[in-house]
N, C-alpha and C positions, 0 to 999 in steps of 0.2 A: 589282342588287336588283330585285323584282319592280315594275313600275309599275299600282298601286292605284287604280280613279277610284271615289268612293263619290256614289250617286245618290239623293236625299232625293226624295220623293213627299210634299208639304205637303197634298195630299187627304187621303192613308191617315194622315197625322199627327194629324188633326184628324176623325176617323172618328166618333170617341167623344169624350172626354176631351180636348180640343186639346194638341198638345205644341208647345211651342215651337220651330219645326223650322229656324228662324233661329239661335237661339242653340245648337242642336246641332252643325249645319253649322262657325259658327264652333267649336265646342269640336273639332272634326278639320280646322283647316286648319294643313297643315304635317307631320301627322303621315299622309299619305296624297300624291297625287302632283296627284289632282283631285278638287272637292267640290263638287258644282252641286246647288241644287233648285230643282227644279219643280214645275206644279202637280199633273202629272199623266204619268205615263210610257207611255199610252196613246196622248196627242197625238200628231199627224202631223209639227209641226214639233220638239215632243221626241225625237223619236227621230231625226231626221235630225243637232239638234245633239248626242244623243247619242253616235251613232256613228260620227260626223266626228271630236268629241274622241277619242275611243278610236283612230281609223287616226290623226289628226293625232301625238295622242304616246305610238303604240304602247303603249296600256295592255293588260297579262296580263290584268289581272282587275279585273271588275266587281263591285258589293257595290248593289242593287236596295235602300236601304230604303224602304218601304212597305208594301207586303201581305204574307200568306201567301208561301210559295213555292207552298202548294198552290193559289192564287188562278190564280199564271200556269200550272199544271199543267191545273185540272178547271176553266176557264172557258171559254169558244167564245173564241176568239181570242185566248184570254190567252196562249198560245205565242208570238204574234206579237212580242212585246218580247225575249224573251231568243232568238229565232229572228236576229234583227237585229242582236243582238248578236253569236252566233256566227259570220253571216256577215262582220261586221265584224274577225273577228280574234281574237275570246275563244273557250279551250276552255270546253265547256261545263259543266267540273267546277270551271272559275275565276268561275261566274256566282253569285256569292252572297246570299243574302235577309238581311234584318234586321228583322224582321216586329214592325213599330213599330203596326199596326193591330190585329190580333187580340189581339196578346199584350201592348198595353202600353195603347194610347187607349181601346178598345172595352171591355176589362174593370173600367176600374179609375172607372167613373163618381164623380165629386165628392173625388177624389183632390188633391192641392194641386199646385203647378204646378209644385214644386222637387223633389217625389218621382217624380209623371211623367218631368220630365227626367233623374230621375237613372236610372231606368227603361231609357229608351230611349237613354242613351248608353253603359250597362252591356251593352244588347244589342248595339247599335251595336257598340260593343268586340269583345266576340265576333266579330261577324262580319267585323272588319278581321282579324281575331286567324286566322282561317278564312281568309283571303282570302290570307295572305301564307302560312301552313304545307299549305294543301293542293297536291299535285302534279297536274299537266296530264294528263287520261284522253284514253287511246289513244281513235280513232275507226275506226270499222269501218265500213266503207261493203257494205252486203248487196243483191243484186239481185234483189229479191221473186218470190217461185215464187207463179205464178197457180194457187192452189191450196186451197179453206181447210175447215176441219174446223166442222160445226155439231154439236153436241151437242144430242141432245133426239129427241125423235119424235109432239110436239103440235101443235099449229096454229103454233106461230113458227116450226118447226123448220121445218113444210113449205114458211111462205112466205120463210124465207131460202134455203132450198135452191134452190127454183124458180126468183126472184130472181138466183142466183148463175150457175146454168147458163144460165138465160134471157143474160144479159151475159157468157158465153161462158167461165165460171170452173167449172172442176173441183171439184168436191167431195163429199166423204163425209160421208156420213150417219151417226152412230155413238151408238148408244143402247142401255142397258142391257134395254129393254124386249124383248118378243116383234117386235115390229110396229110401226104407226101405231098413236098413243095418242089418237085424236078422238073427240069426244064426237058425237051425230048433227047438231046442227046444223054442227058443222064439219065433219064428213064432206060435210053436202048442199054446202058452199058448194066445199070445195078437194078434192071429189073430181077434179076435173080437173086439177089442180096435180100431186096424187097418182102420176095416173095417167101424166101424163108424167113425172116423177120414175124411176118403176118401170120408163121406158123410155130413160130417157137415157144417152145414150154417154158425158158428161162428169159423169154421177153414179153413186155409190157408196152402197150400201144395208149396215151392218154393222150391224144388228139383234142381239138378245142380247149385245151386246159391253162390255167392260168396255175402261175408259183407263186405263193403269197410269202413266204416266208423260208428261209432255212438257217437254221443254228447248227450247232454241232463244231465237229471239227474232224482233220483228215482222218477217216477210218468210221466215223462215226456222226455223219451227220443226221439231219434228218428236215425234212420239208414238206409243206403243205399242198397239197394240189388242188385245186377249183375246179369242176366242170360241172354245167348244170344247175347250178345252186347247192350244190354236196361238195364238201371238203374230205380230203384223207389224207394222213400222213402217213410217207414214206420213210424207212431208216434206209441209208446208206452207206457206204465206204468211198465212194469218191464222185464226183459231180464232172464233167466233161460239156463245154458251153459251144456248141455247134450251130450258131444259128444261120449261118452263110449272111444273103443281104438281105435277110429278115431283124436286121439287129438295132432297128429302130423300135418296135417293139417290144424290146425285151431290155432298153435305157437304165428302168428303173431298178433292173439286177443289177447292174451292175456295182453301186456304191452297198449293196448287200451281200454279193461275194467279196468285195472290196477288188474289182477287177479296172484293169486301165482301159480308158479309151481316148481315142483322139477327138477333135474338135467336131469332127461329124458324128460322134455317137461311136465309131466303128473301135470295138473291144481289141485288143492287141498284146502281146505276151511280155513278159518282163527284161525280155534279154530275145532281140528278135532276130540275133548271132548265130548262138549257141542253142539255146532254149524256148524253140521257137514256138510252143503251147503254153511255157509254166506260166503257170500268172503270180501273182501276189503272194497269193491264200495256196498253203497246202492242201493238195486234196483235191484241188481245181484245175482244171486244164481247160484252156482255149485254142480253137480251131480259128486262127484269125479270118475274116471274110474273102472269100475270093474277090478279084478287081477283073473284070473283063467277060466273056464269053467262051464258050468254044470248047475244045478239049486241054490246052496249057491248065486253065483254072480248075479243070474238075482233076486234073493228074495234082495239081497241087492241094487239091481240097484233101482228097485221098489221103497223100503221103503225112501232110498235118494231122487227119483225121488218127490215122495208124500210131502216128510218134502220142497223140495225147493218150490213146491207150496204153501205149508201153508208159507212161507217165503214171496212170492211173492202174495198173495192173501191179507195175513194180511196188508201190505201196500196199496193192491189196493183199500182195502173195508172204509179204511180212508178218512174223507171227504176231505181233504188237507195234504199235507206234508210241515214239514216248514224246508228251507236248509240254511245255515248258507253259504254266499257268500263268497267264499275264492278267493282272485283275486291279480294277481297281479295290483296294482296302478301306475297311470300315473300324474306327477307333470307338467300341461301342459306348466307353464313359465320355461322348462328345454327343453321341447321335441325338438330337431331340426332335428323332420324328415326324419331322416336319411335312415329309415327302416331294421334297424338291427332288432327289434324285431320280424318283419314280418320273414325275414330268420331264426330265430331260435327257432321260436315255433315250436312244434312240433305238435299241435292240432289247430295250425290256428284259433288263439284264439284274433290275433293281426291284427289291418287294422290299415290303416291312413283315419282321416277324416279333409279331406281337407276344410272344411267349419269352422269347428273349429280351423284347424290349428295343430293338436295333432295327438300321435299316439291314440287309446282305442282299452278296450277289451272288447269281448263280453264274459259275464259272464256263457255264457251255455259251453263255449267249456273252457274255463281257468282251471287250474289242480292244480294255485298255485304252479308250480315248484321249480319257480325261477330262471329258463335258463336268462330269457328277462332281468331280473334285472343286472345277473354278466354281460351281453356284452351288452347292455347300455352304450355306449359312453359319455351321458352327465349325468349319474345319476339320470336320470327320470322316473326309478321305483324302487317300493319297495315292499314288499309283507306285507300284514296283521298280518298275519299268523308267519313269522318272520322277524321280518324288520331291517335291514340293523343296527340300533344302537345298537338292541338287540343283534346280533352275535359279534359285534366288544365289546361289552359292557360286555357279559359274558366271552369271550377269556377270557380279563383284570380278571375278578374274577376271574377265575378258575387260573390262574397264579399265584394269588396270597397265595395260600391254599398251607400251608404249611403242607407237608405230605411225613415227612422223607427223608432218602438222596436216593432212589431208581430216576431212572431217571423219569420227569416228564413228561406225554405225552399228547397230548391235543387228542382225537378221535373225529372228525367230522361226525359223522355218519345218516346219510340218512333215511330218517321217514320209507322208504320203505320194504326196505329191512335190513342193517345193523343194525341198532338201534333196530329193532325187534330181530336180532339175539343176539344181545348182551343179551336181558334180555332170549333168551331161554336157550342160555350159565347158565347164573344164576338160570334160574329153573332148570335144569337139574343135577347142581351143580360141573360146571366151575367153575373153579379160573382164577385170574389174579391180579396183583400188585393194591394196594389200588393206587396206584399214576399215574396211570390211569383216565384221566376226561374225561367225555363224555359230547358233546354237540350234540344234535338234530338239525337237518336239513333237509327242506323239499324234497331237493335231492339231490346226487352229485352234481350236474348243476348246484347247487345253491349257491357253493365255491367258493370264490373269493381267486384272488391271494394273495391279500390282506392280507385275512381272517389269510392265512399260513406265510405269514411275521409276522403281529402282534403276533402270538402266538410265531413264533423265538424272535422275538424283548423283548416280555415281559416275555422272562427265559423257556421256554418249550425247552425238550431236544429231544422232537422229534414229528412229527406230524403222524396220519394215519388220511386218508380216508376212510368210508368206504361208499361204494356204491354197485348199483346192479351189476350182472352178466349179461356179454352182452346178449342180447338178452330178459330179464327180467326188464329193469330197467321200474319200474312203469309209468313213464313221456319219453317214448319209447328211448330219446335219450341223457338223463341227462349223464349217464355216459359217453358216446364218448365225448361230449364237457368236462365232467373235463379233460376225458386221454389230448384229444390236449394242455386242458389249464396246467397242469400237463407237459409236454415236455418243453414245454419254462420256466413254472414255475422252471427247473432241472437248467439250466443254469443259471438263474436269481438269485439260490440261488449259486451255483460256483462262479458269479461273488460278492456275496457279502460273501462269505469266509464261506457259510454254505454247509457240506459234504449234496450231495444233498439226501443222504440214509438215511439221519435221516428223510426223508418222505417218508412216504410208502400209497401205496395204494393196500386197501382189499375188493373186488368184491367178493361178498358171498352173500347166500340165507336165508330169517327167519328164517327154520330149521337148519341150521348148526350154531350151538350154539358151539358144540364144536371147530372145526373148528375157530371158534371167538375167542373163549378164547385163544385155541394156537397160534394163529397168534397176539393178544395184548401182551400176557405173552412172545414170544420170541422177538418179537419185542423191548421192554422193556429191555430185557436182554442181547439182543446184543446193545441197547443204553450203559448200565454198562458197556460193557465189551470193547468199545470205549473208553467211559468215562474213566476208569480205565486205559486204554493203553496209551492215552495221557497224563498223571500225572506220 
């Protein structure tokens, strides 16, 4: 059997709301292999005793409770814990979070100390429950092509470009525009930048060009370019997204890098703190748009422009990059060819091999969505990442946590967008009813109808979705397939005597945290006020 070590962070415990992270500990020893906590998993000498237990008794998999996952994802150093980890012996798809801060302490201010704990040992749960059913992702070691694509033709674009060849990196210039888009002060300042650009042997000018497409991954992508009526593909090692306030055009990249933006279209980095180009996707850096005129904007365009190359250089200058394969899975004595998956990827990730007999995917373009899984007629995929017993398996848990008579809700919420917004709600300092459970989800697209019966079946008084905003949803088309699957889903619960309102679906962005909080907390309250009407 797998060996389990589960890691408590009594910091993140005690963020908001203190939880008891003593008596949690004790409530999982025995039923795991090791259970330490600490103050803090950043520490110097935590990590060394972390990773020493882990080689000493060969633990598979690690369970991080404390922060966000997206904490260790979009913080400046916050890779440094579970990086220590993987070199210690853990697959990276065995590193598990149990996000006791965002989602349990930080929201739930003046909450009691017996519904907290029940809280965070229900999530807790889950995520032992995730730790033992998910399978080990392949690792692909890529050896970065010193090479990278800027998108744009404003003042960021110029000074990444220059930047990039200046440090001896290839790169193409690719913009929908005629030309250079500068305004005259930028013109007076980077004409000279310009002008060597115009002359560089290690740069490429593809002006009027459209991007149709890009697959790959950091170190190794590759993309289509249009001008003309002639296509060409470009290989690359990293993509730099510079469009200034051209970026209404350029919309429909972004749920194809899988890049954020706000309500206006305007693209924006994952951590706008710390990390103020990284985006989502490895390999990507965004120059966020300037706001104003003048010389303040082009000094900040600049200094943006300069950090997403140091962003996009530091990965190039590495001898290999290693990517943890997320894919969805094909059980080939299931497949019956049917080619549903084919029609509903949306990155044509899926073929039929007819020699085999199976559908398969190809691993450069797969996103891990989860679309292919829910409409799978015979049940012949799953995902890694979160596999079909895992969701059905945590519903059941979180059903079971008992947490006062407020109505109970199950939140299905989408890696991309909504689950992000949930913990900005709690940094921000949203409330909403402790009886509130949130489950993780790789997308909308990735809910079964299923999913929303068992949580009615097993005493949940109401469900929400939350997924992207159209036009945003990371996996370009996860949300429209819930809305359809959502329509029948209305009827389906009519016919079995469930008011189909107690399901809601919330299409919201990372940043709107607040927004989140109000839409769980009323949500919840119009569950009561049902509840209460019917008695």
């Amino acid at each position: 059997m797998r060996r389990i070590a589960l890691f408590f962070a009594s910091s993140a415990c005690r963020a908001g709301e203190p939880i008891d992270v003593e008596r949690l500990a004790l409530a999982f020893e025995g039923s795991v292999d090791a259970v330490r906590v600490y103050e803090d998993f950043f520490d110097s000498s935590t990590l060394v005793e972390m990773t020493a237990l882990v080689r000493e008794r060969r633990i598979a998999a690690v369970i991080l409770a404390g922060r966000s996952p997206d904490h260790y994802q979009a913080t400046l150093g916050g890779d440094h814990v579970t990086a220590e980890l993987i070199r210690a012996g853990v697959n990276p798809n065995l590193i598990i979070h149990a996000n006791l801060a965002e989602h349990c302490s930080l929201p739930h201010a003046g909450t009691s100390a017996d519904l907290l704990f029940g809280k965070a040992k229900a999530l807790t749960d889950v995520a032992v429950l995730d730790a033992r059913l998910r399978s080990p992702a392949e690792i692909v070691e890529v050896p970065p092509r010193r090479r990278a694509l800027v998108i744009g033709a404003g003042a960021a674009a110029v000074v990444a470009a220059y930047r990039l060849v200046d440090l001896g990196v290839r790169v193409v210039v690719a913009s929908s525009a005629s030309g250079w888009n500068l305004n005259g002060a930028e013109r007076e300042h980077l004409a000279p930048s310009v002008s060597v650009l115009e002359r560089h042997e290690l740069c490429t000018l593809a002006f009027a060009t459209q991007i149709r497409g890009v697959t790959g991954w950091a170190g190794d992508y590759e993309t289509t370019l249009a001008h003309a009526g002639a296509t060409r593909r470009e290989r690359l090692g990293g993509i730099i997204v510079a469009v200034g306030e051209e970026y209404e055009s350029y919309a429909a990249l972004w749920p194809l890098l899988q890049i954020d933006s706000d309500r206006e279209g305007r693209p924006y980095s994952r951590n706008t703190h710390t990390l103020s180009v990284r985006s989502t996707t490895s390999g990507v850096a965004v120059v966020p748009p300037p706001r104003g005129n003048g010389e303040e904007p082009l000094r900040q365009q600049s200094a943006d422009a300069t950090a997403a190359v140091l962003e996009i250089t530091d990965l190039l200058n590495k001898p290999w990059l290693a990517h943890c394969v997320a894919v969805s899975r094909v059980d080939a004595s299931h497949c019956g060819l049917c080619r549903t998956c084919i029609k509903v990827c949306a990155f044509s990730a899926c073929s039929i091999d007819e020699h085999a007999g199976t559908s398969r995917v190809d691993e450069r373009l797969c996103k891990a969505c989860g679309n292919c899984v829910v409409a799978c007629p015979a049940g012949a995929r799953d995902l890694i990442t979160g596999p079909t017993a895992q969701i059905t398996g945590a519903i059941s848990l979180l059903a079971r946590a008992k947490l006062g008579d407020e109505p109970h809700v199950l939140a299905l919420l989408c890696a991309g967008c909504a689950y992000r917004a949930a913990d900005t709600a709690a940094r921000e300092g949203h409330t909403y009813p402790v009886s509130v459970l949130p489950l993780r989800v790789q997308c909308g697209g990735r809910v079964d109808m299923q999913h929303v019966l068992q949580a009615f079946e097993s005493g949940f008084d109401g469900v929400v979705i939350g997924t992207c905003r159209e036009g945003k949803c990371h996996n370009i088309v996860g949300h429209l397939y819930l809305d359809r699957r959502v329509v029948l889903l209305r009827d389906l619960l009519r016919e079995r005597g469930i008011d189909p309102d107690r399901l809601q679906i919330m299409d919201i962005s990372p940043h709107e945290g607040e927004l989140c909080a109000r839409t769980l907390a009323e949500f919840a309250g119009e569950l009561s006020g049902a509840i209460s009407g019917a008695t």
